[in-house]
N, C-alpha and C positions, 0 to 999 in steps of 0.2 A: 504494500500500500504506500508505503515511504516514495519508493519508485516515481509511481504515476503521481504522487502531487509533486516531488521533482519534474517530472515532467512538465506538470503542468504550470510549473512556476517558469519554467520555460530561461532558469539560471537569471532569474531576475527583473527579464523585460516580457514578463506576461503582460504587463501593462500597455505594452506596445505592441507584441505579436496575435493577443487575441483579439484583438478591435480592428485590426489589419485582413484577418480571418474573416471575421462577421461581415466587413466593409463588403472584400471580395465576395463573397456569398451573395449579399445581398444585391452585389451588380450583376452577377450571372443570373442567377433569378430572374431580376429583370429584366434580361436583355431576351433571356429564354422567355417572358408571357406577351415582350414585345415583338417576337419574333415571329412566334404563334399568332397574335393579333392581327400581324402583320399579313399573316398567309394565308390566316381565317377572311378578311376584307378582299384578300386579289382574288382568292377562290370566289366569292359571290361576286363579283365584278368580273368573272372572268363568264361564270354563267349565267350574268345579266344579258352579255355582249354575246353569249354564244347565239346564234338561231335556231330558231325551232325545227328539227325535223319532220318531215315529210312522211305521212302514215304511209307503211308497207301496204304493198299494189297499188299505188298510182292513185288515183282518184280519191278526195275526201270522201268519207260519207255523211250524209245528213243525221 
């Protein structure tokens, strides 16, 4: 147990490496639900702009 809060004292500068941690996390995070966002919007824009197909055999029906 000694061990891991050595660890986690990170030889002094916990104070500086785990906020540096959280920062980083929390930019991937959002860069990952911006990204998703991002693809979620061009996908429905993309099938606004598609065209409608044409029912199989030719002619509408009423």
């Amino acid at each position: 147990m000694e061990s891991f809060r050595t660890f986690l004292q990170m030889g002094g500068y916990a104070a500086y490496v785990w906020p540096a941690y959280g920062i980083a996390a929390a930019v991937l995070a959002g860069l990952a639900i911006a990204s998703y966002r991002g693809m979620r919007q061009a996908e429905r824009q993309a099938e606004r702009e598609r065209p409608a197909r044409p029912r199989r055999g030719g002619e509408e029906r009423p």
